[in-house]
MOPAC internal coordinates of N, CA, C and O (Angstrom, degrees):
PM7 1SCF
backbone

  N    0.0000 0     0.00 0     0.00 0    0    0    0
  C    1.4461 1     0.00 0     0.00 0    1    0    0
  C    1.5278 1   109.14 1     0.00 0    2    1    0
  O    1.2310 1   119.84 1   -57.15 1    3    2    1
  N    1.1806 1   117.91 1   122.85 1    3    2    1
  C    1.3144 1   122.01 1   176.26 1    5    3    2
  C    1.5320 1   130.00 1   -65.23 1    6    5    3
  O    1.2310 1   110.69 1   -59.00 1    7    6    5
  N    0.9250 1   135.11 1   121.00 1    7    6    5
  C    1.6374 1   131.60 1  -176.72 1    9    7    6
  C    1.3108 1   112.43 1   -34.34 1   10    9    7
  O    1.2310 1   106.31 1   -43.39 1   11   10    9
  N    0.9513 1   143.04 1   136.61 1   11   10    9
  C    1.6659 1   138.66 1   144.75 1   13   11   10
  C    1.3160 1   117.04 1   -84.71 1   14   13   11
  O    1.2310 1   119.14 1   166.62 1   15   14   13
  N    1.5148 1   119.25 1   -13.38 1   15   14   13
  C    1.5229 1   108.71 1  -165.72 1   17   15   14
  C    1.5721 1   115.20 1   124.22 1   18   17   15
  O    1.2310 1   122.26 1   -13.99 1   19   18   17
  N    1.5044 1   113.28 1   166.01 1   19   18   17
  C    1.3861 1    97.95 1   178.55 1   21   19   18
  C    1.6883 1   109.44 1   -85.48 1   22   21   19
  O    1.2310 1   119.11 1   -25.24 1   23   22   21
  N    1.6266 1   119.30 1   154.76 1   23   22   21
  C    1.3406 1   119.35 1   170.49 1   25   23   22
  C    1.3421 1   127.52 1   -94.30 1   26   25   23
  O    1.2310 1   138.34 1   143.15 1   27   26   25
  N    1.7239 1    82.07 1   -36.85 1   27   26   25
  C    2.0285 1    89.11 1  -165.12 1   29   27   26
  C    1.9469 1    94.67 1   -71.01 1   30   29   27
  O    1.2310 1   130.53 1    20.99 1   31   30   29
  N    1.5079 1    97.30 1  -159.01 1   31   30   29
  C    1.4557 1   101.80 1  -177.38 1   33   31   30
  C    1.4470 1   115.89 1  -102.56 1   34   33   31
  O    1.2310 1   126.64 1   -61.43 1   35   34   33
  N    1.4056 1   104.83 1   118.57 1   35   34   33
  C    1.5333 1   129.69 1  -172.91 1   37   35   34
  C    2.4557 1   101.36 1   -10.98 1   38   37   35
  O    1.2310 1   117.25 1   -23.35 1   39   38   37
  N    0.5756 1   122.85 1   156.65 1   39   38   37
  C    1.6026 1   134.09 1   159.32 1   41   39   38
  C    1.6350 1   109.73 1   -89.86 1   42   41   39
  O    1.2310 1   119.18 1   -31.04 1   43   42   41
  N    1.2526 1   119.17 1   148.96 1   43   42   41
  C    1.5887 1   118.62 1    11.72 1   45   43   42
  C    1.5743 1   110.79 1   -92.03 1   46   45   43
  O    1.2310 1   134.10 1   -29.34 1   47   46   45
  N    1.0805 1    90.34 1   150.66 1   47   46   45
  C    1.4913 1   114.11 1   158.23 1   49   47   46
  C    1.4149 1   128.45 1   -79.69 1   50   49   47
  O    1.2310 1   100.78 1   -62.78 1   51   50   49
  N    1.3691 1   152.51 1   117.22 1   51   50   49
  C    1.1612 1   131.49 1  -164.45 1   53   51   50
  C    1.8647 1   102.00 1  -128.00 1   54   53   51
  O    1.2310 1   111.51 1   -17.73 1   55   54   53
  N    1.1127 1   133.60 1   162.27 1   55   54   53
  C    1.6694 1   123.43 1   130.92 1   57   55   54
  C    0.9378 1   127.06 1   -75.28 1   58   57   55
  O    1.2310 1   122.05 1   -60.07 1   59   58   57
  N    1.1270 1   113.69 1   119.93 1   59   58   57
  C    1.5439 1   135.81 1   154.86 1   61   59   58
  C    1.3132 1   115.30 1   -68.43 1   62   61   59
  O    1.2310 1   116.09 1   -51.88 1   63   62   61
  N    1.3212 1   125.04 1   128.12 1   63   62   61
  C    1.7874 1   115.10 1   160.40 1   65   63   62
  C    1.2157 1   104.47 1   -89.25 1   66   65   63
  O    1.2310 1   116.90 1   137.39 1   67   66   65
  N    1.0595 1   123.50 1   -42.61 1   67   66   65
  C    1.7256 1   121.95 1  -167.23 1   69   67   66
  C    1.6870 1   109.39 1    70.05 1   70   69   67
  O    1.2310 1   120.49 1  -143.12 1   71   70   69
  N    1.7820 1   116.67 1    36.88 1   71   70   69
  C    0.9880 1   105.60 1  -169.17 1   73   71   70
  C    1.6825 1   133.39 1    73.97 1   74   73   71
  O    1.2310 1   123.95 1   171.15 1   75   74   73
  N    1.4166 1   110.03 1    -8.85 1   75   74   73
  C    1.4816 1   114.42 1   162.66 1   77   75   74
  C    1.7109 1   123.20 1  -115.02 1   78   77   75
  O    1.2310 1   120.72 1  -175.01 1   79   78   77
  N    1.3212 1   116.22 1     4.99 1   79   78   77
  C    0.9856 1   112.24 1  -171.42 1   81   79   78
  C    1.7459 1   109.40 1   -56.53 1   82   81   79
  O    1.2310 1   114.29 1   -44.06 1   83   82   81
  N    0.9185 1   128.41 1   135.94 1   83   82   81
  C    1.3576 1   138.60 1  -179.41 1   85   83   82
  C    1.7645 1   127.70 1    62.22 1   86   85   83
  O    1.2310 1   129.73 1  -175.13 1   87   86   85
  N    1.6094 1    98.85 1     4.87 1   87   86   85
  C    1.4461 1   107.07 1   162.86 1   89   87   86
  C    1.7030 1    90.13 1  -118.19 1   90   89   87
  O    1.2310 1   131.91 1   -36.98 1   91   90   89
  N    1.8194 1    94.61 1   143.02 1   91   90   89
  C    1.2852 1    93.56 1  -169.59 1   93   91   90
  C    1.7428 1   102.96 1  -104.66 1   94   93   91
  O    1.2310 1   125.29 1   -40.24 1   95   94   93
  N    1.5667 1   107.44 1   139.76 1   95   94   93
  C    1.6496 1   110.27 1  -170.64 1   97   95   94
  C    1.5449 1    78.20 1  -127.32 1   98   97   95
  O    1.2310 1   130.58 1    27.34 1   99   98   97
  N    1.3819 1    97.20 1  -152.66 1   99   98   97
  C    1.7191 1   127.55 1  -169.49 1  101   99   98
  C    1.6244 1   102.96 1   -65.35 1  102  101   99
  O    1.2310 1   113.26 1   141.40 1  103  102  101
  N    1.4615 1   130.34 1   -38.60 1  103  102  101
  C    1.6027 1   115.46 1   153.23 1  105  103  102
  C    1.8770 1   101.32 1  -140.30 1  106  105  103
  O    1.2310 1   141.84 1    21.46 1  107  106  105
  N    1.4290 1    75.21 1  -158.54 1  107  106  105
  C    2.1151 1    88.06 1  -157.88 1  109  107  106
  C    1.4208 1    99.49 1  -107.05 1  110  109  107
  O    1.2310 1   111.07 1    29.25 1  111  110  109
  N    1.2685 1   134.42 1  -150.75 1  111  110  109
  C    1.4884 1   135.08 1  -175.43 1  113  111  110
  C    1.1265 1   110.99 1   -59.18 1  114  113  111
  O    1.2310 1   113.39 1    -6.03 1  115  114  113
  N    1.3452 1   130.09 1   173.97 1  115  114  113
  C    1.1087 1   144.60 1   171.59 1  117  115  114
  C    1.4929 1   107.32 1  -129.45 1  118  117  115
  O    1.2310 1   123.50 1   -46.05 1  119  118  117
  N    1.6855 1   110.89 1   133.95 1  119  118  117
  C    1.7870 1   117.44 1   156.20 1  121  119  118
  C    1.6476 1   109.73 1   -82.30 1  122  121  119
  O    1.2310 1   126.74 1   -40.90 1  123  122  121
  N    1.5175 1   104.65 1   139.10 1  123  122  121
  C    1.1199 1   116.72 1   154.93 1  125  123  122
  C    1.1951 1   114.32 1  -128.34 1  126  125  123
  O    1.2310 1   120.30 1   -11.88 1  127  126  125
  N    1.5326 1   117.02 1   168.12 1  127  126  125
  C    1.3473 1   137.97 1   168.09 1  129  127  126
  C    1.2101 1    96.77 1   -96.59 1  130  129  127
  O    1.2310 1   121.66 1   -42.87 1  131  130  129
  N    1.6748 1   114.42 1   137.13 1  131  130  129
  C    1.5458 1   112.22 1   177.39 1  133  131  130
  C    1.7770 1    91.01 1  -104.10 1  134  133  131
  O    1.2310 1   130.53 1   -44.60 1  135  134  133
  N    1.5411 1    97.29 1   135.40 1  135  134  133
  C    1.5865 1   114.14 1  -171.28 1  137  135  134
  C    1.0703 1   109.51 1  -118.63 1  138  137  135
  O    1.2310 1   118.58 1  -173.35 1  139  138  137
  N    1.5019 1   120.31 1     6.65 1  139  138  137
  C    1.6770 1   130.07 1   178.14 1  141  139  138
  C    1.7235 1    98.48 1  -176.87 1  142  141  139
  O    1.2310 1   137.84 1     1.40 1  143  142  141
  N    1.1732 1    83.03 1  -178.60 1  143  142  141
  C    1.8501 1    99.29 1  -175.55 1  145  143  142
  C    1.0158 1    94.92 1   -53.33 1  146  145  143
  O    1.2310 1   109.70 1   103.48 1  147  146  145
  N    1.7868 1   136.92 1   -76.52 1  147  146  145
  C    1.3200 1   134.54 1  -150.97 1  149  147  146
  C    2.0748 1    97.53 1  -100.29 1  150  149  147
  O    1.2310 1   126.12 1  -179.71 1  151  150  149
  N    1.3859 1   105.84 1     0.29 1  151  150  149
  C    1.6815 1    89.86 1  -152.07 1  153  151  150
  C    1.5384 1   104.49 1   -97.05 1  154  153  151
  O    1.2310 1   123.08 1   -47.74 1  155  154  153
  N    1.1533 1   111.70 1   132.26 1  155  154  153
  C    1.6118 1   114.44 1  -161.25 1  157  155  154
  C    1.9708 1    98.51 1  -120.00 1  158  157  155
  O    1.2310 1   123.46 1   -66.42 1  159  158  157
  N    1.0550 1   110.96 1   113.58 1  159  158  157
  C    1.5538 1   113.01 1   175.28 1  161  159  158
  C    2.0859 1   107.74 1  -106.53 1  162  161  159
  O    1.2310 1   129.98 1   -75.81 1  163  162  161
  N    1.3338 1    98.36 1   104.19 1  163  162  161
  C    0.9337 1   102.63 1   162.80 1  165  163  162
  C    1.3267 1   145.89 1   -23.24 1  166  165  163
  O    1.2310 1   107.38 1   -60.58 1  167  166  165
  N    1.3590 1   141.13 1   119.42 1  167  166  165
  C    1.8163 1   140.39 1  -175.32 1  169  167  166
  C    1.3266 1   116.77 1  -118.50 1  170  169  167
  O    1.2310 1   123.78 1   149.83 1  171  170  169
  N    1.5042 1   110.35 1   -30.17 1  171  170  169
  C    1.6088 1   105.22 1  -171.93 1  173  171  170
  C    1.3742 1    98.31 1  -162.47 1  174  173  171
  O    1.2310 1   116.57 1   -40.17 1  175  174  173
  N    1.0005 1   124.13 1   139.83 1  175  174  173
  C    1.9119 1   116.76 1   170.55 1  177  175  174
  C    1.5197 1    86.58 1  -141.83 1  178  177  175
  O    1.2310 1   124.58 1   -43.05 1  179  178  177
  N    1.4441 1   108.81 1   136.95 1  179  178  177
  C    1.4941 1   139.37 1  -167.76 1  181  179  178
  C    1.9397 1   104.66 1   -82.16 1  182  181  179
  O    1.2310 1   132.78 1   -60.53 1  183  182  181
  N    0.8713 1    92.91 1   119.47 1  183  182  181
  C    1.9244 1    99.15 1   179.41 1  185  183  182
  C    1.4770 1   124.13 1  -113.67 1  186  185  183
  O    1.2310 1   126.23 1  -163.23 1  187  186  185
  N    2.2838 1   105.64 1    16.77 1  187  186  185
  C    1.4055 1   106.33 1  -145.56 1  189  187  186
  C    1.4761 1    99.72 1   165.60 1  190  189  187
  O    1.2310 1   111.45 1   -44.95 1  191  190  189
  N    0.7880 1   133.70 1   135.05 1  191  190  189
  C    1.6706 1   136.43 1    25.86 1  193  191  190
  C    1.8024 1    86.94 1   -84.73 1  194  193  191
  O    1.2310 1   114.43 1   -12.60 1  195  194  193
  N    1.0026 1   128.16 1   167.40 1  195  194  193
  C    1.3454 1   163.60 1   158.26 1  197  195  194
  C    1.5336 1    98.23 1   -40.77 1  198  197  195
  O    1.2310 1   113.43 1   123.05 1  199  198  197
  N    1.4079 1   130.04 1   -56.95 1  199  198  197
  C    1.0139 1   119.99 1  -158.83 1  201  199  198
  C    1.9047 1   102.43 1   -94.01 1  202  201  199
  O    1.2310 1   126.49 1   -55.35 1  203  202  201
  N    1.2237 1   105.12 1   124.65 1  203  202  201
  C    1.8726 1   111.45 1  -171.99 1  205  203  202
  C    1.8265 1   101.27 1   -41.83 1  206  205  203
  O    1.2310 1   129.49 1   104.13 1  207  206  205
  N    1.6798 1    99.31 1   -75.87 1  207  206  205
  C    1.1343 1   111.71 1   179.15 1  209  207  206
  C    1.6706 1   128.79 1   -14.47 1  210  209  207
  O    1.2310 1   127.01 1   128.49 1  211  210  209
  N    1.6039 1   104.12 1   -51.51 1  211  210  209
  C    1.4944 1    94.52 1  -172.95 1  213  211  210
  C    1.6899 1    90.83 1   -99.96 1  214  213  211
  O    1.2310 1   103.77 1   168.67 1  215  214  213
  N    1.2569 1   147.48 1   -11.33 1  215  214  213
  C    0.9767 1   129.99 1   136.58 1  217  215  214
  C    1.6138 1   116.25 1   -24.37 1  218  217  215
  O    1.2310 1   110.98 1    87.30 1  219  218  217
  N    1.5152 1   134.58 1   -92.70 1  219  218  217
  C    1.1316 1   131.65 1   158.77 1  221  219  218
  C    1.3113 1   131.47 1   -19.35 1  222  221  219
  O    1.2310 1   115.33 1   140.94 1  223  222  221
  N    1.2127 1   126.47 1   -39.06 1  223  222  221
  C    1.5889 1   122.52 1   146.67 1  225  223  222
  C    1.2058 1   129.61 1   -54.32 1  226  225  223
  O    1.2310 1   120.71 1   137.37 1  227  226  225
  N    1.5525 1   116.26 1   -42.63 1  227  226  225
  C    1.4297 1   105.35 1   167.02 1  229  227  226
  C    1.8233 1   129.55 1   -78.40 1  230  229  227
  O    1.2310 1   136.76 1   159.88 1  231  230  229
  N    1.3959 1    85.16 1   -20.12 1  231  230  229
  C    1.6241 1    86.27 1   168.86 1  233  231  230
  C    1.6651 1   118.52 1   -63.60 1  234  233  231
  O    1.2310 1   117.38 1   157.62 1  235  234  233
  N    1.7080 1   122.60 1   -22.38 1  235  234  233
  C    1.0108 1   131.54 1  -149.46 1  237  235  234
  C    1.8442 1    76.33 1   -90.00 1  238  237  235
  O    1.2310 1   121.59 1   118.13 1  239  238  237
  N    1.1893 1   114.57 1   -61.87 1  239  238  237
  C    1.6494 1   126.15 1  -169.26 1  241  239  238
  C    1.8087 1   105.09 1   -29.13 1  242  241  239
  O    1.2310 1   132.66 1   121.59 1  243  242  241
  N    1.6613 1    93.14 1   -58.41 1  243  242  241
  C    1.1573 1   103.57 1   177.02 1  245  243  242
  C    1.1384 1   144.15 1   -54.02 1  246  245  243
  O    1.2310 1   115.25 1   134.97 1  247  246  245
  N    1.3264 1   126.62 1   -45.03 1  247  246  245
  C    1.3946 1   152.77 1   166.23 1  249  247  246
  C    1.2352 1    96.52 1   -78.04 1  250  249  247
  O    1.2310 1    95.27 1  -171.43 1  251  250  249
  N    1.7596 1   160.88 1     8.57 1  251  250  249
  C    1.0766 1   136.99 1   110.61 1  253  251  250
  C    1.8341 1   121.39 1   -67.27 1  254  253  251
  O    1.2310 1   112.99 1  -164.77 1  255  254  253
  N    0.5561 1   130.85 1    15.23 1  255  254  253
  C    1.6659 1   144.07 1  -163.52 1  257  255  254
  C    2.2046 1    98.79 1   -68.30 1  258  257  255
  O    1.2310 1   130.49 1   132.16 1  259  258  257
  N    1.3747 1    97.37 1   -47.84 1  259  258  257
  C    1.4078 1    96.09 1  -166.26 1  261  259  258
  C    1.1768 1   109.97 1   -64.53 1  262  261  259
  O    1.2310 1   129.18 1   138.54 1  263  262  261
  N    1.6203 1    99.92 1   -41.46 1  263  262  261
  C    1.8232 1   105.70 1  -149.37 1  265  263  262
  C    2.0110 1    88.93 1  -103.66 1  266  265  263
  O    1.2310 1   116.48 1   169.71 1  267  266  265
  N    1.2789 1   124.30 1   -10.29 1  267  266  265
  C    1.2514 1   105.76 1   139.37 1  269  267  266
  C    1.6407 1   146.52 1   -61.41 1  270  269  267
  O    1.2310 1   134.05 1   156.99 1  271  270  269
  N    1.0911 1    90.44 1   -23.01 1  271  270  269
  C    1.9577 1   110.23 1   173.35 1  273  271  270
  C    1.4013 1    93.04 1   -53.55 1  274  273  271
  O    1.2310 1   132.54 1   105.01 1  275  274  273
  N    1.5058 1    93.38 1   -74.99 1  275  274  273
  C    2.1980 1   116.07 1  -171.71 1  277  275  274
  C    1.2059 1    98.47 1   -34.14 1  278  277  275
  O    1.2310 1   107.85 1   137.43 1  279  278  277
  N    1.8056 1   140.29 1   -42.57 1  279  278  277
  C    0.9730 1   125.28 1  -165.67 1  281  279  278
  C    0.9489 1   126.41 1   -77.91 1  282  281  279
  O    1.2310 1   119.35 1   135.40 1  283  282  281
  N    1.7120 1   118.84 1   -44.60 1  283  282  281
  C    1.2313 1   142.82 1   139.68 1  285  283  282
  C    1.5395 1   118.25 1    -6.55 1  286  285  283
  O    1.2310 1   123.19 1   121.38 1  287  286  285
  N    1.4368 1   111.49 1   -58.62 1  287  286  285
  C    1.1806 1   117.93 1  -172.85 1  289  287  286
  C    1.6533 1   119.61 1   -70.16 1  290  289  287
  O    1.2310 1   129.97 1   145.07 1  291  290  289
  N    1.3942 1    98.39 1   -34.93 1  291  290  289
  C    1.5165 1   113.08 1   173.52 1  293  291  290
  C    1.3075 1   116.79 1   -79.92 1  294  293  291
  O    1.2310 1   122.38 1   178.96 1  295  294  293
  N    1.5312 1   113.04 1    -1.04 1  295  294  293
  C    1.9354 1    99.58 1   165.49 1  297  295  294
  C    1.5480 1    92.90 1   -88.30 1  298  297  295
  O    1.2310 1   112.53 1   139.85 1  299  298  297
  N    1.2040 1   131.71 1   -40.15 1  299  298  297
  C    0.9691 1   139.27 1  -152.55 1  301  299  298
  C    2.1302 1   102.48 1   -70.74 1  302  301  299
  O    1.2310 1   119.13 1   152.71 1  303  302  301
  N    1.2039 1   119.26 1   -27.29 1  303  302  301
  C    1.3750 1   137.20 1  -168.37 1  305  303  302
  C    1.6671 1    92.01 1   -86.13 1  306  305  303
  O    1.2310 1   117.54 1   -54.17 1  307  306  305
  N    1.2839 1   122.29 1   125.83 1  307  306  305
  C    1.2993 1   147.55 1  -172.19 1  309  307  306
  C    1.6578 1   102.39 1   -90.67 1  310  309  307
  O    1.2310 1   129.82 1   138.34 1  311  310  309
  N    1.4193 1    98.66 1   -41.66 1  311  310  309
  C    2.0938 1    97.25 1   172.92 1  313  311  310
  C    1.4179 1    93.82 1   -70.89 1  314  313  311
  O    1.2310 1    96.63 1  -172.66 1  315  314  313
  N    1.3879 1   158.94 1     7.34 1  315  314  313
  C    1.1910 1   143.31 1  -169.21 1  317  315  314
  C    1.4417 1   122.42 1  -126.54 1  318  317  315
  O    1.2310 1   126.03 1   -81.20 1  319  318  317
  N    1.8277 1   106.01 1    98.80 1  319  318  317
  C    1.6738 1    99.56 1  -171.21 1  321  319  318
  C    1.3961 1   131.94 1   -39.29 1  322  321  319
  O    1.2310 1   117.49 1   -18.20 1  323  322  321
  N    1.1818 1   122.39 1   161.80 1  323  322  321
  C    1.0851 1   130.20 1  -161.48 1  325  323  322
  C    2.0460 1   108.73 1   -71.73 1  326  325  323
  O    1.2310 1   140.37 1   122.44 1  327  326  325
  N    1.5311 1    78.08 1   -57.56 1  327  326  325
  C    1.8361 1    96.59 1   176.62 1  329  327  326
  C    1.5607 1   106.25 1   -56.21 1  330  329  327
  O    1.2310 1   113.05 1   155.76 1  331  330  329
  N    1.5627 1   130.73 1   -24.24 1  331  330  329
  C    1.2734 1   132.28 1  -156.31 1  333  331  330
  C    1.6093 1    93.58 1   -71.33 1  334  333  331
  O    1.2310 1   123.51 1   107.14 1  335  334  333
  N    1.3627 1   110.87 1   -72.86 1  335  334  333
  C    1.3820 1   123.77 1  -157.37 1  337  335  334
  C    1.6029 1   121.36 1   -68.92 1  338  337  335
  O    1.2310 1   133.31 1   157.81 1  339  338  337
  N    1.8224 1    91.88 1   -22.19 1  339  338  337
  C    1.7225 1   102.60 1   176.19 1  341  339  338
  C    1.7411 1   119.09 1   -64.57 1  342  341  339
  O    1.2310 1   135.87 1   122.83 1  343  342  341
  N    1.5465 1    86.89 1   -57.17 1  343  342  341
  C    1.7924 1    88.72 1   160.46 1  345  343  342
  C    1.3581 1   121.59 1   -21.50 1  346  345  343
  O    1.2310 1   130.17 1   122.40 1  347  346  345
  N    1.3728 1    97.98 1   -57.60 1  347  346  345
  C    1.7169 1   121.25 1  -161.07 1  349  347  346
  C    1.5438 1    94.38 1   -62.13 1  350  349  347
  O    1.2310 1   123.63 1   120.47 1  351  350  349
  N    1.3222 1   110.64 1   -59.53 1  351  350  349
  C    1.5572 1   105.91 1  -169.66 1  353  351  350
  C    1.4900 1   118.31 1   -58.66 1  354  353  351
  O    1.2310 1   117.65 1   147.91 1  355  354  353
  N    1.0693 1   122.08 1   -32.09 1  355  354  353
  C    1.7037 1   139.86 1  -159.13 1  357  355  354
  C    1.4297 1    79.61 1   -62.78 1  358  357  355
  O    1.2310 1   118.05 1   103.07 1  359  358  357
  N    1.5598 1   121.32 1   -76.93 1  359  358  357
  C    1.2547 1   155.46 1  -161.82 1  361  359  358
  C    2.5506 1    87.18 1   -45.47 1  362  361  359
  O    1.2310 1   121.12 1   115.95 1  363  362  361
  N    1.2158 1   115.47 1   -64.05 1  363  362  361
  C    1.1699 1   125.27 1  -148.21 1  365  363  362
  C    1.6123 1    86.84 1   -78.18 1  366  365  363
  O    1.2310 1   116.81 1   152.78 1  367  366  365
  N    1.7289 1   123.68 1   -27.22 1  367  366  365
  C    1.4565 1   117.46 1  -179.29 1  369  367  366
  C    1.5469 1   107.49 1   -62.06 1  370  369  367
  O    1.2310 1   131.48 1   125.53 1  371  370  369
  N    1.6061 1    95.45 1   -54.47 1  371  370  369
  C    1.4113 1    99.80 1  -178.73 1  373  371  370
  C    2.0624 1   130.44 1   -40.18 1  374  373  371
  O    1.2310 1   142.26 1   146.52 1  375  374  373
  N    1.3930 1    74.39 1   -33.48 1  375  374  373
  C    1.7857 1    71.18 1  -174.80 1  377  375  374
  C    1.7017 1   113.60 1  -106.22 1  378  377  375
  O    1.2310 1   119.86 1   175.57 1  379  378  377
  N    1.2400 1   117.87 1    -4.43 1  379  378  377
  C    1.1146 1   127.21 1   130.04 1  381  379  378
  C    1.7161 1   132.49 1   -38.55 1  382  381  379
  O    1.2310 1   127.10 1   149.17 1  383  382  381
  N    1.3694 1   103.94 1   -30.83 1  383  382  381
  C    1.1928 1   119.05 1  -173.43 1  385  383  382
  C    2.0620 1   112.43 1  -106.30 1  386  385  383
  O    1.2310 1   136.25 1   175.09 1  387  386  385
  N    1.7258 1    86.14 1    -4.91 1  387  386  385
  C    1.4002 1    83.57 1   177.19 1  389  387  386
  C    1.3253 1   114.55 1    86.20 1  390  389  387
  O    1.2310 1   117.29 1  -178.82 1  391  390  389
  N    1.3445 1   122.77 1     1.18 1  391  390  389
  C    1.5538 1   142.39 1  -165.49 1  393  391  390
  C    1.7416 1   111.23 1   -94.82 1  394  393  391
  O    1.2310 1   120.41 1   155.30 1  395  394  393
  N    1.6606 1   116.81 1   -24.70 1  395  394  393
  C    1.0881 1   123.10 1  -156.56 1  397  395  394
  C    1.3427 1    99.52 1  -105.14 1  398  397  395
  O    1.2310 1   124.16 1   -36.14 1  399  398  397
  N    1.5255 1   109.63 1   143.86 1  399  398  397
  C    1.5199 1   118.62 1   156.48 1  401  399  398
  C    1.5722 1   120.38 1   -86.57 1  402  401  399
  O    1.2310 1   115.00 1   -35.67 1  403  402  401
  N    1.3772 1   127.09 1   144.33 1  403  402  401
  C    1.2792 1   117.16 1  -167.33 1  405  403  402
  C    1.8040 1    91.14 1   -93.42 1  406  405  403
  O    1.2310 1   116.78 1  -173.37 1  407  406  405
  N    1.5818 1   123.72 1     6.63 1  407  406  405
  C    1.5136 1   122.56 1   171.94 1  409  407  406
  C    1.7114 1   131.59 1   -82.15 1  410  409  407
  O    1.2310 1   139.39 1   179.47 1  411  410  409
  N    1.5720 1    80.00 1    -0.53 1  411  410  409
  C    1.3451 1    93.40 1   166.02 1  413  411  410
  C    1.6559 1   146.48 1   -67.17 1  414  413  411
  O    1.2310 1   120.10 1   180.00 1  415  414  413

């Protein structure tokens, strides 16, 4: 099947707290797509599970989602060294995992 292109919405993806991240109100973080320097368009804001924590884990899963694809795609790309893309992943597990600083 031939590619058409990407569908979902371009990366990055970031969390947003919007000021609630880790106090719990009516929902939990929110993903955005950043669509400008400061401009953040909303994708998903968390209303659940009950417990913040794995809320916050899955937001982390999530908001790596794009630039895991890209990575994906680059083991898969034969022009693309081996050492290049592994870095990348180590680096893309980590913050997936909630492990990564974006000050890096």
């Amino acid at each position: 099947m031939k590619d058409t292109g990407t569908r979902h919405t371009p990366g990055p993806w970031v969390i947003h707290d919007g000021g609630r991240f880790g106090v719990w109100h009516s929902g939990g973080p929110s993903i955005c797509a950043m669509t400008g320097p400061s401009l953040c368009q909303p994708l998903v804001e968390f209303v659940g599970p009950a417990d913040i924590k794995q809320c916050e884990a899955n937001a982390h899963l999530m908001a790596s989602a794009p630039e895991l694809l890209e990575i994906l795609k680059k083991a898969l790309d034969p022009n693309v060294s081996r050492g290049m893309w592994v870095e990348q992943a180590t680096d893309l597990i980590a913050k997936a995992e909630g492990k990564w600083s974006q000050k890096r």
